[in-house]
mmCIF file as Biopython writes it, N, C-alpha, C and O atoms, coordinates in Angstrom:
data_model
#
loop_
_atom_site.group_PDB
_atom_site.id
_atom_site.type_symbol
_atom_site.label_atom_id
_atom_site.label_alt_id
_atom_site.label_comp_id
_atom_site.label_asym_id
_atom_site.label_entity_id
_atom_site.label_seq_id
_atom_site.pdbx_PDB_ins_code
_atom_site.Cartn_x
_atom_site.Cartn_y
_atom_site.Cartn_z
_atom_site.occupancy
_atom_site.B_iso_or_equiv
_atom_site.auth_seq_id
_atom_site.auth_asym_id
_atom_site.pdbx_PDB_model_num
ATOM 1   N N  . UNK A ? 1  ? 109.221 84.765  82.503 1.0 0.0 1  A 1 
ATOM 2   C CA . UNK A ? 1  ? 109.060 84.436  81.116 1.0 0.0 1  A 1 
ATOM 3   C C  . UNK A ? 1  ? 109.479 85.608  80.245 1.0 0.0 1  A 1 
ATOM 4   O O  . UNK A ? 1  ? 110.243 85.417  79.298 1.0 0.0 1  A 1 
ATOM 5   N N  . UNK A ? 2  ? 109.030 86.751  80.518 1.0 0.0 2  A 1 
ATOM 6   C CA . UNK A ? 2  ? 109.513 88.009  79.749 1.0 0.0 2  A 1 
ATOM 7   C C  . UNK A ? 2  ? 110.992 88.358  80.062 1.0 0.0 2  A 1 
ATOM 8   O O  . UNK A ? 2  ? 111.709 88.929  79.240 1.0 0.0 2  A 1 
ATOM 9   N N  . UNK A ? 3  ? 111.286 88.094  80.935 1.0 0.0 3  A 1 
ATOM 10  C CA . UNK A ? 3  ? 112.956 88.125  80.570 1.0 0.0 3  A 1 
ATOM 11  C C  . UNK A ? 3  ? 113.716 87.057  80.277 1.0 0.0 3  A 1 
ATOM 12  O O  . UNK A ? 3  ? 114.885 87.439  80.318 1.0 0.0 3  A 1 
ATOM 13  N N  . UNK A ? 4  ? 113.628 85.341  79.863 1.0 0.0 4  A 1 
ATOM 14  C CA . UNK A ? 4  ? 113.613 85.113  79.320 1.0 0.0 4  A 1 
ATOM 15  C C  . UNK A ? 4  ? 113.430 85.025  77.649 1.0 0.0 4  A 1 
ATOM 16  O O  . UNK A ? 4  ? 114.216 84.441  76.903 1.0 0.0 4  A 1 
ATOM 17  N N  . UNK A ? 5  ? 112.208 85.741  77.230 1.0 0.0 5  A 1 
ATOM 18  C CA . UNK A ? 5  ? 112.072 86.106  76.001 1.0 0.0 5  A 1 
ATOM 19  C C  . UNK A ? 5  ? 112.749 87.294  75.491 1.0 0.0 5  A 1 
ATOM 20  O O  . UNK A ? 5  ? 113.178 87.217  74.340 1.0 0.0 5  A 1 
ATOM 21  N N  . UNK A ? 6  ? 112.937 88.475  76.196 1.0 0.0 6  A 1 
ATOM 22  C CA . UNK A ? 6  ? 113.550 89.906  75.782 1.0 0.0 6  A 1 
ATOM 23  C C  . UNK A ? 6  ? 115.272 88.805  75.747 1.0 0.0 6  A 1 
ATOM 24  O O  . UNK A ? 6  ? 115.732 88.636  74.618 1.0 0.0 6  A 1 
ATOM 25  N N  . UNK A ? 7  ? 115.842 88.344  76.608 1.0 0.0 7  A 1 
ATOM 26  C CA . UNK A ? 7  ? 117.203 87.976  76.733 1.0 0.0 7  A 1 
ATOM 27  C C  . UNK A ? 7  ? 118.107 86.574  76.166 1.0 0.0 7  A 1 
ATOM 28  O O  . UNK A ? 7  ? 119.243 86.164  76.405 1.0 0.0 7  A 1 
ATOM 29  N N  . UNK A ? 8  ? 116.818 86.017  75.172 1.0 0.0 8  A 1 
ATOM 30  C CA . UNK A ? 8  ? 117.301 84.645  74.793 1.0 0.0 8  A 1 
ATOM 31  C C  . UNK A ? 8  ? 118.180 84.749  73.403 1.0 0.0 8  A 1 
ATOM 32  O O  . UNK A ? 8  ? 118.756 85.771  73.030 1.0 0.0 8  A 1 
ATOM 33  N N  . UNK A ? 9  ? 118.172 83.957  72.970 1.0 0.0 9  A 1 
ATOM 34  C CA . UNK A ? 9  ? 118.867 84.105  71.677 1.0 0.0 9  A 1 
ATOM 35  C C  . UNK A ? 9  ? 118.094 83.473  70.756 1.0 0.0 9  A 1 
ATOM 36  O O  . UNK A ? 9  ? 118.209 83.507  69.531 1.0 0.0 9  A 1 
ATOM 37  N N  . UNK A ? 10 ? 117.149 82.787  71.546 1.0 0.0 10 A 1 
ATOM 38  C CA . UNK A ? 10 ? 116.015 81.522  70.123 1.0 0.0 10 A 1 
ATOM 39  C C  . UNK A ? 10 ? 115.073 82.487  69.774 1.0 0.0 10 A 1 
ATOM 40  O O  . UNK A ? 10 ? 113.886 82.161  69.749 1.0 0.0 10 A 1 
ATOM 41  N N  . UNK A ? 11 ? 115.361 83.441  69.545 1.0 0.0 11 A 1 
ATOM 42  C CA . UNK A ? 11 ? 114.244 84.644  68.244 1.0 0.0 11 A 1 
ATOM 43  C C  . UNK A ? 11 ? 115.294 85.022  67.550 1.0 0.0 11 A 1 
ATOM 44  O O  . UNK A ? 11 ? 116.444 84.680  67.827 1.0 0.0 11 A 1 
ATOM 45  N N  . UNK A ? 12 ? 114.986 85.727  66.637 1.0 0.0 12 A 1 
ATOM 46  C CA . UNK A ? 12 ? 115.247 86.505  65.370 1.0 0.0 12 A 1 
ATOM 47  C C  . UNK A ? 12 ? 115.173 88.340  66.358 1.0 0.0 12 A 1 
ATOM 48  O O  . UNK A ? 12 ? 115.987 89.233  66.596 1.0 0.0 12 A 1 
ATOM 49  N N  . UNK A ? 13 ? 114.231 88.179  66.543 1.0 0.0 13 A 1 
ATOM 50  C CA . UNK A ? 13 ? 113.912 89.658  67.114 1.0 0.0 13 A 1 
ATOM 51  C C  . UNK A ? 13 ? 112.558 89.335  68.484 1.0 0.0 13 A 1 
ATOM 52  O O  . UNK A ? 13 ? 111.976 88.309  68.833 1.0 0.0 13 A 1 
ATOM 53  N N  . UNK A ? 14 ? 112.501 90.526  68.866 1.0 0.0 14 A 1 
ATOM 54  C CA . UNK A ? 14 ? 111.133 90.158  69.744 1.0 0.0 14 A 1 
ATOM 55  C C  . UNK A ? 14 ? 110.375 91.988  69.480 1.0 0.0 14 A 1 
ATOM 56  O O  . UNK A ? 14 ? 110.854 92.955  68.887 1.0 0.0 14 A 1 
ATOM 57  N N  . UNK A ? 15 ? 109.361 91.858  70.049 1.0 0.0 15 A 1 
ATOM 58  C CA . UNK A ? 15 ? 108.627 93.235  69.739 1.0 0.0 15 A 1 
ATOM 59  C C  . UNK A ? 15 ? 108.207 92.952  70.920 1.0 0.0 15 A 1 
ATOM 60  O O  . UNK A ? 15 ? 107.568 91.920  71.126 1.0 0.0 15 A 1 
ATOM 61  N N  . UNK A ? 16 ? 108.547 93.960  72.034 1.0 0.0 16 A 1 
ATOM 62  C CA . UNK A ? 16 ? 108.332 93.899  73.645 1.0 0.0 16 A 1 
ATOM 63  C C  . UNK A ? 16 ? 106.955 94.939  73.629 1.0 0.0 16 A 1 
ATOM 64  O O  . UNK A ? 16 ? 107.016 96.162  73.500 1.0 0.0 16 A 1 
ATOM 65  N N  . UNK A ? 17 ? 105.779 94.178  73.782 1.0 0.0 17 A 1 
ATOM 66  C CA . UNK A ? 17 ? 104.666 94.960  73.825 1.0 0.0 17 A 1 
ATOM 67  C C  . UNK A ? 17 ? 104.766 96.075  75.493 1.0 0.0 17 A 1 
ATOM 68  O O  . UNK A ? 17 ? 104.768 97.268  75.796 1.0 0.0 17 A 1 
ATOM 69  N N  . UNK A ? 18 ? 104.826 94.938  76.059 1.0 0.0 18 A 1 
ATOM 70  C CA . UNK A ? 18 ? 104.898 95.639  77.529 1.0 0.0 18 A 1 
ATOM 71  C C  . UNK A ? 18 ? 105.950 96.798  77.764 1.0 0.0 18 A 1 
ATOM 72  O O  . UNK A ? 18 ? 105.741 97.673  78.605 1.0 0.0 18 A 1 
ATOM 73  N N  . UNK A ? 19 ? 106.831 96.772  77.158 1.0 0.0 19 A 1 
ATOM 74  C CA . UNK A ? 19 ? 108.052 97.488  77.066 1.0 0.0 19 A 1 
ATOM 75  C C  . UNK A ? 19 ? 107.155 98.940  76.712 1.0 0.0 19 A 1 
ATOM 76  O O  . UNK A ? 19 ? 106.894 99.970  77.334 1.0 0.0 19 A 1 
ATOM 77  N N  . UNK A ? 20 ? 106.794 98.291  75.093 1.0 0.0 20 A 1 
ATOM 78  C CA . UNK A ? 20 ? 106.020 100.126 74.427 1.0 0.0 20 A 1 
ATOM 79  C C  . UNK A ? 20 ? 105.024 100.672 75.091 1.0 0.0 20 A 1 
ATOM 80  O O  . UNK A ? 20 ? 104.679 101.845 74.952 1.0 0.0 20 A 1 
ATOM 81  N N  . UNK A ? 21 ? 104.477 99.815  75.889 1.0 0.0 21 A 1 
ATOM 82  C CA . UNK A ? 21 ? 102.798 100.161 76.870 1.0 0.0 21 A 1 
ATOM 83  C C  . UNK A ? 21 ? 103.661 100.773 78.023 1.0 0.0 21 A 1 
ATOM 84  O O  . UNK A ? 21 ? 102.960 101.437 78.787 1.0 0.0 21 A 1 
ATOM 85  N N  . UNK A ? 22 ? 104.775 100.742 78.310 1.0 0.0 22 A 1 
ATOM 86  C CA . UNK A ? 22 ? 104.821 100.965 80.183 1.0 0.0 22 A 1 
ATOM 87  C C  . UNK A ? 22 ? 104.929 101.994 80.852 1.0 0.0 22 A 1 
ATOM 88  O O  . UNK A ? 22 ? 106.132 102.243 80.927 1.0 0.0 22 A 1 
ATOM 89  N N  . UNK A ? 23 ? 104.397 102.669 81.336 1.0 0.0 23 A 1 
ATOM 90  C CA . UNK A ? 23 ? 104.751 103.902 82.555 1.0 0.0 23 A 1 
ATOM 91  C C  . UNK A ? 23 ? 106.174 104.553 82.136 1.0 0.0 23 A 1 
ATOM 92  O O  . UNK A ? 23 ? 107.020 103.848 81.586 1.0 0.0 23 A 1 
ATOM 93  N N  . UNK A ? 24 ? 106.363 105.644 82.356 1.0 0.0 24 A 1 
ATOM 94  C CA . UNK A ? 24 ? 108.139 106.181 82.428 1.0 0.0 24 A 1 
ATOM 95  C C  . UNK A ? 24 ? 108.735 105.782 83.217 1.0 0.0 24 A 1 
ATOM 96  O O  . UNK A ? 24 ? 109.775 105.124 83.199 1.0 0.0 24 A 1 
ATOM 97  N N  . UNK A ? 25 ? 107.626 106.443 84.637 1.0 0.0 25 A 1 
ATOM 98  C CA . UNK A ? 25 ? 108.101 106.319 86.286 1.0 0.0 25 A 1 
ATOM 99  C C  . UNK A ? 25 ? 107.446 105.180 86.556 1.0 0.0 25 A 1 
ATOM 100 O O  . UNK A ? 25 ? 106.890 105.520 87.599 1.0 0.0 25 A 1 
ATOM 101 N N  . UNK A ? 26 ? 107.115 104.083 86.368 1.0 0.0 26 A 1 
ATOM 102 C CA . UNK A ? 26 ? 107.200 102.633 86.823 1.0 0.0 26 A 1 
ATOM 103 C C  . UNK A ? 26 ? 106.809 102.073 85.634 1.0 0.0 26 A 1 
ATOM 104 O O  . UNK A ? 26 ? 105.646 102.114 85.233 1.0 0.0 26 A 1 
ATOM 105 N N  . UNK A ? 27 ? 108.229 101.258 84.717 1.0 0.0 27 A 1 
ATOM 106 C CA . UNK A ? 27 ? 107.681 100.098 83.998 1.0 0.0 27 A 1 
ATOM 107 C C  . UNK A ? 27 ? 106.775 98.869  84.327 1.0 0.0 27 A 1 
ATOM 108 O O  . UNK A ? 27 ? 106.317 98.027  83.555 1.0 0.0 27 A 1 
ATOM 109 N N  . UNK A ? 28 ? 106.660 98.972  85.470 1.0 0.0 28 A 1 
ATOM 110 C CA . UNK A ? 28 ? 105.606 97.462  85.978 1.0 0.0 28 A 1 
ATOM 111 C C  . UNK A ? 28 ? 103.909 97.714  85.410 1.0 0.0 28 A 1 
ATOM 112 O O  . UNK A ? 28 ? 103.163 96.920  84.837 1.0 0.0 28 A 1 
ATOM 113 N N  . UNK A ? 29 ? 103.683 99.114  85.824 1.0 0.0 29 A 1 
ATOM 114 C CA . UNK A ? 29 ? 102.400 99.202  84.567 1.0 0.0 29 A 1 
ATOM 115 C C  . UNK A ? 29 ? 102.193 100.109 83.267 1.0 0.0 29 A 1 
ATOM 116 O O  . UNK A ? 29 ? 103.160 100.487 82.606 1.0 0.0 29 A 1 
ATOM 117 N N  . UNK A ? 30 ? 100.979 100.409 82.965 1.0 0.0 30 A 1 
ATOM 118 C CA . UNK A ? 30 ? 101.112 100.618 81.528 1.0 0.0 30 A 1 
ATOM 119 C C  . UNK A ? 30 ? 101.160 101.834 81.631 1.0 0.0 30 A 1 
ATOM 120 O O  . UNK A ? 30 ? 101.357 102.472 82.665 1.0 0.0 30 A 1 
ATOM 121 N N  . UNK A ? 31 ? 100.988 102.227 80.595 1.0 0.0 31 A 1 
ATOM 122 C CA . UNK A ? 31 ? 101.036 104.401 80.885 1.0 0.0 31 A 1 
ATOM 123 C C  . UNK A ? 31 ? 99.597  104.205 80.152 1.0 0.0 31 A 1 
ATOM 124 O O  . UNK A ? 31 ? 99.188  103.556 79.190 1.0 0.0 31 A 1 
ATOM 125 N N  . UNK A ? 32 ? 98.837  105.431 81.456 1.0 0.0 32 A 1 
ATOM 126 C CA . UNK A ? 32 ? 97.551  105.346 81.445 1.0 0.0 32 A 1 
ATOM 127 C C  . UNK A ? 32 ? 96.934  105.919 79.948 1.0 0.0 32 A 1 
ATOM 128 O O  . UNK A ? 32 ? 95.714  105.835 79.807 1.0 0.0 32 A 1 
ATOM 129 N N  . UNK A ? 33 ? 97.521  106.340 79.139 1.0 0.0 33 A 1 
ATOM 130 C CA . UNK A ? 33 ? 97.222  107.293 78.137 1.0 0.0 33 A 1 
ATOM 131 C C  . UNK A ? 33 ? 97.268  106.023 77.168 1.0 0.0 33 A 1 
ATOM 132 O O  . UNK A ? 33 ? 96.523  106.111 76.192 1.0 0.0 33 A 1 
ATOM 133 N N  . UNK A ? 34 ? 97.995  104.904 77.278 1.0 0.0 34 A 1 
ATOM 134 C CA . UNK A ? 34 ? 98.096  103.876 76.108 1.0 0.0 34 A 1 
ATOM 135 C C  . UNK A ? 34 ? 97.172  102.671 76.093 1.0 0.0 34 A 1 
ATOM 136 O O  . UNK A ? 34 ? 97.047  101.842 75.192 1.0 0.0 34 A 1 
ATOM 137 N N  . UNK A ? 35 ? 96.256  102.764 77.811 1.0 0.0 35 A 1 
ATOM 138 C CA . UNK A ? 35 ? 95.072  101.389 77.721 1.0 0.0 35 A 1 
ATOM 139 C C  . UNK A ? 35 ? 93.542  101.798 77.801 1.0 0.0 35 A 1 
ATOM 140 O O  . UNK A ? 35 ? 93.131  102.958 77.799 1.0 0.0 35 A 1 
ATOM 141 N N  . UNK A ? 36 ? 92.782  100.676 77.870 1.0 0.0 36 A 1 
ATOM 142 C CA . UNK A ? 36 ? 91.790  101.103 77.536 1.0 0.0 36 A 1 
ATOM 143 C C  . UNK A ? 36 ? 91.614  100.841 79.230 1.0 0.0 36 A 1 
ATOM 144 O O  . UNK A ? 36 ? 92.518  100.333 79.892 1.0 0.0 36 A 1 
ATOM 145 N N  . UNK A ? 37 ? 89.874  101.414 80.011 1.0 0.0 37 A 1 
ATOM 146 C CA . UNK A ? 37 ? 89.829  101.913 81.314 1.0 0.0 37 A 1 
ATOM 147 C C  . UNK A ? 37 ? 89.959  100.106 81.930 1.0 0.0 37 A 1 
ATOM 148 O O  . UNK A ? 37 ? 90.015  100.045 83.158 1.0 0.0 37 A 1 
ATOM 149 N N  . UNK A ? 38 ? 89.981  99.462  81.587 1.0 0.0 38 A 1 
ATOM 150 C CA . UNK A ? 38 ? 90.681  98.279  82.185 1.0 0.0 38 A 1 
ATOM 151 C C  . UNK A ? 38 ? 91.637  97.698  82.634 1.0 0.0 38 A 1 
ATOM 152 O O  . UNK A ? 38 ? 91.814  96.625  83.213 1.0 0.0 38 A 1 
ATOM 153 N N  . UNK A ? 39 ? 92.536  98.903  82.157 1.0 0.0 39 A 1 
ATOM 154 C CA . UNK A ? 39 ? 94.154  99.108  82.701 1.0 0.0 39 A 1 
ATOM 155 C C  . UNK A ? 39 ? 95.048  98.070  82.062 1.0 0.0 39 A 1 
ATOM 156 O O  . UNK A ? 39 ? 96.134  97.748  82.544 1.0 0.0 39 A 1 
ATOM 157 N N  . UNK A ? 40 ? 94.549  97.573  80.977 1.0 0.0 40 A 1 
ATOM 158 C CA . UNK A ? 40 ? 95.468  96.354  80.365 1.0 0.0 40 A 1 
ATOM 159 C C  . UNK A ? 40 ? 95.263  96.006  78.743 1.0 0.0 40 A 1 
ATOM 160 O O  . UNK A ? 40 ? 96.202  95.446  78.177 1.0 0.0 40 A 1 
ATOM 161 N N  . UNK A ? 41 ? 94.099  96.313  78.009 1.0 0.0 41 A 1 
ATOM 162 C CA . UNK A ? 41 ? 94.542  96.298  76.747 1.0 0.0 41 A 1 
ATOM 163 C C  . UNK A ? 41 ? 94.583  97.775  75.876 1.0 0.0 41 A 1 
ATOM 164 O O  . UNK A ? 41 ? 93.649  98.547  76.094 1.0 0.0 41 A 1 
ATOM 165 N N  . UNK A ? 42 ? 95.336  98.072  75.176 1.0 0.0 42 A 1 
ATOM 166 C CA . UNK A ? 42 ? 95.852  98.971  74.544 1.0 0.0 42 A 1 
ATOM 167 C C  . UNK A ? 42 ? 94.868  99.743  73.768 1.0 0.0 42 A 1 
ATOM 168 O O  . UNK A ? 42 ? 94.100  99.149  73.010 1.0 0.0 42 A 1 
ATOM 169 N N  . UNK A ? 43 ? 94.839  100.776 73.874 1.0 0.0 43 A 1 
ATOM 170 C CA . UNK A ? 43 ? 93.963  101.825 73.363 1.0 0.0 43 A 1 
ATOM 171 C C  . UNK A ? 43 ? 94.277  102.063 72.159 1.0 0.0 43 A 1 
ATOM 172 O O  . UNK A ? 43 ? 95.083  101.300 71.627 1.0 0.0 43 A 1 
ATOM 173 N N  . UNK A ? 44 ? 93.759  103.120 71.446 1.0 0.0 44 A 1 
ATOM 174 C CA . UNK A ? 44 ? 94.132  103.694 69.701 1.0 0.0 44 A 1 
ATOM 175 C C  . UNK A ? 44 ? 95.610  104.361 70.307 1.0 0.0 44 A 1 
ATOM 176 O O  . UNK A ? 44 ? 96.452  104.486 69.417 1.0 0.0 44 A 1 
ATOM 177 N N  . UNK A ? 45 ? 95.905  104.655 71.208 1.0 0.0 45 A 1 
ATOM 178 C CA . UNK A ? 45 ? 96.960  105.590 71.325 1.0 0.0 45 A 1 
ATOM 179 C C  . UNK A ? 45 ? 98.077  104.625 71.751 1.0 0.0 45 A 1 
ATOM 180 O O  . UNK A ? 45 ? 99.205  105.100 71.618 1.0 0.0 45 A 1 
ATOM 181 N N  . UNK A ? 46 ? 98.002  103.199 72.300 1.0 0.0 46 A 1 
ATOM 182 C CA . UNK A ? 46 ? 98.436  102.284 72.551 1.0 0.0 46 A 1 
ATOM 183 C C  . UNK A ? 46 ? 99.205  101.585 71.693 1.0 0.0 46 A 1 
ATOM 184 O O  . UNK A ? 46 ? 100.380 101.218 71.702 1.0 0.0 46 A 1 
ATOM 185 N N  . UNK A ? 47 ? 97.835  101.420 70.574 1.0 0.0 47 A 1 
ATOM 186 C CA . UNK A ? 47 ? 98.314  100.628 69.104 1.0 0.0 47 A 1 
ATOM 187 C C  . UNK A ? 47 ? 99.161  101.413 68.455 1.0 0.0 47 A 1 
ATOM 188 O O  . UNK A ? 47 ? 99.809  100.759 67.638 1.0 0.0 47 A 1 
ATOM 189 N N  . UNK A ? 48 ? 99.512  102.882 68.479 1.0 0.0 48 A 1 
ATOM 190 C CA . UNK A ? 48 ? 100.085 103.137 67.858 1.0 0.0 48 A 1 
ATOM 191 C C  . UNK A ? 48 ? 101.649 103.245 68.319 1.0 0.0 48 A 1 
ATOM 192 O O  . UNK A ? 48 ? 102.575 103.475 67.541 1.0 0.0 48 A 1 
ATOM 193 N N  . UNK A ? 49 ? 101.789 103.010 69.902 1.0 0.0 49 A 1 
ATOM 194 C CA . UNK A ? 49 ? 102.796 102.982 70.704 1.0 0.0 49 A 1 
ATOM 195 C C  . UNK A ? 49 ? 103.812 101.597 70.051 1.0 0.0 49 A 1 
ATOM 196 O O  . UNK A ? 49 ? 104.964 101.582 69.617 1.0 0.0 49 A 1 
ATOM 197 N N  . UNK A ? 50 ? 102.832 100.567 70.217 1.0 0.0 50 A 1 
ATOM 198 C CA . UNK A ? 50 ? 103.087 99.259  70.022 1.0 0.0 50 A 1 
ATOM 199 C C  . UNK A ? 50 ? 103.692 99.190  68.523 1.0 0.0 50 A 1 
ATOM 200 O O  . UNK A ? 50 ? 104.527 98.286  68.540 1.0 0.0 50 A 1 
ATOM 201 N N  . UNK A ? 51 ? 103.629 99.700  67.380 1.0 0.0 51 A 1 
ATOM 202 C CA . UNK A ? 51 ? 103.448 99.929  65.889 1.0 0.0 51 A 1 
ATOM 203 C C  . UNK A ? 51 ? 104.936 100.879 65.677 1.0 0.0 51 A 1 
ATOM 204 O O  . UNK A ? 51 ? 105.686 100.733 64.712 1.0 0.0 51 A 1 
ATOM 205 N N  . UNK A ? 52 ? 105.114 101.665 66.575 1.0 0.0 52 A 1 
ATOM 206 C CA . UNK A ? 52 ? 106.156 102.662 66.399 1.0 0.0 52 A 1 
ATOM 207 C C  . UNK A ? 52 ? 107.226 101.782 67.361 1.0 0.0 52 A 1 
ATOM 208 O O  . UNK A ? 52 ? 108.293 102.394 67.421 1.0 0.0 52 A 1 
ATOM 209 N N  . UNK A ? 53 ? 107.247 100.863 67.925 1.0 0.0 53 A 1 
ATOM 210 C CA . UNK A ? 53 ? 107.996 100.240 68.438 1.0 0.0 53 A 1 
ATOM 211 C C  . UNK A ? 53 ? 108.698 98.810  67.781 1.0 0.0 53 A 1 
ATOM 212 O O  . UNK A ? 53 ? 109.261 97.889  68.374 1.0 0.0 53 A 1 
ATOM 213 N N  . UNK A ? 54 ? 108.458 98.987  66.450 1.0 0.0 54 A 1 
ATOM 214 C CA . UNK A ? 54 ? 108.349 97.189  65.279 1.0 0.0 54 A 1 
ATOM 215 C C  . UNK A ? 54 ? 109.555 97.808  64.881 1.0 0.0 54 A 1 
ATOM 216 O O  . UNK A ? 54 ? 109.434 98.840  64.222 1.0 0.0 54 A 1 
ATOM 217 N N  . UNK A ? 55 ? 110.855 97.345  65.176 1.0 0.0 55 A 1 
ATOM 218 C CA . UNK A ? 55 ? 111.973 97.310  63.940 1.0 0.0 55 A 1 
ATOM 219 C C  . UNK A ? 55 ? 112.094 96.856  62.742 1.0 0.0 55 A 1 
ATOM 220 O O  . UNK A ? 55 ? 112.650 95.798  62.445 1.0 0.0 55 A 1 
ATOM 221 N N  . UNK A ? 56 ? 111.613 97.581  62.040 1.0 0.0 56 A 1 
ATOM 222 C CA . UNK A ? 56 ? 111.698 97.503  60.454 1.0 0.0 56 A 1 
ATOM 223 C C  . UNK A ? 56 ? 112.481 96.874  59.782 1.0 0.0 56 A 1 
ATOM 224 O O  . UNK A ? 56 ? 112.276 96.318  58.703 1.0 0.0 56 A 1 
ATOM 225 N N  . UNK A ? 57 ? 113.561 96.940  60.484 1.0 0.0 57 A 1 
ATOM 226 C CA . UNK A ? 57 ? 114.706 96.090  59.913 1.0 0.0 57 A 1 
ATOM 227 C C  . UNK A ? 57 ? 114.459 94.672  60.289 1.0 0.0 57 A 1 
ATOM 228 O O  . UNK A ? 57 ? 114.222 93.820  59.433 1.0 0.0 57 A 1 
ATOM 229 N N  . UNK A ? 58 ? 114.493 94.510  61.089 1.0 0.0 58 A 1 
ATOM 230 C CA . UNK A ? 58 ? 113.598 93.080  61.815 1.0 0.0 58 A 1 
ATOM 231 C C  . UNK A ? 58 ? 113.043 92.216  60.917 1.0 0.0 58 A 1 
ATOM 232 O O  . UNK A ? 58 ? 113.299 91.014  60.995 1.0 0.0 58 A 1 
ATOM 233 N N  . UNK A ? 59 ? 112.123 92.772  59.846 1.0 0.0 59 A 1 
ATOM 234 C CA . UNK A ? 59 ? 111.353 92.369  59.129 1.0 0.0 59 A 1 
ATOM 235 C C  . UNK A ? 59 ? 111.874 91.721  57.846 1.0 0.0 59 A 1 
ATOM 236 O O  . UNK A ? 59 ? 111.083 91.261  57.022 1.0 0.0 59 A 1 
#
C-alpha cells in the first residue's frame, strides 16, 4: 500500500510519515529518538521530524 501511495499519480502530493520517522541504517523501523517507548507513535522529537518534512509548496 505505501508504495503504491508514495508512487501513484492520484495525489496532489503525499507527506510520507514513515519516510520522516525511519532509521538511517534500516528504513523498515523508526529512529529510536523520533517514537514514543512503544516503538511506533511519534514523540515531540518525532512531530517535529514529521512537520519539517510538509512541502510547503504542496500546500
Amino acid at each position: 500500500m505505501n508504495h503504491w501511495i508514495r508512487t501513484s499519480v492520484a495525489h496532489d502530493s503525499v507527506l510520507d510519515v514513515a519516510r520522516a520517522l525511519a532509521h538511517p541504517a534500516d528504513p523498515a523501523l523508526p529512529r529510536a529518538g523520533y517514537v514514543l517507548q512503544d516503538g511506533l507513535h511519534p514523540n515531540e522529537a518525532g512531530a517535529h521530524a514529521i512537520a519539517s518534512a510538509v512541502d510547503l509548496n504542496a500546500l
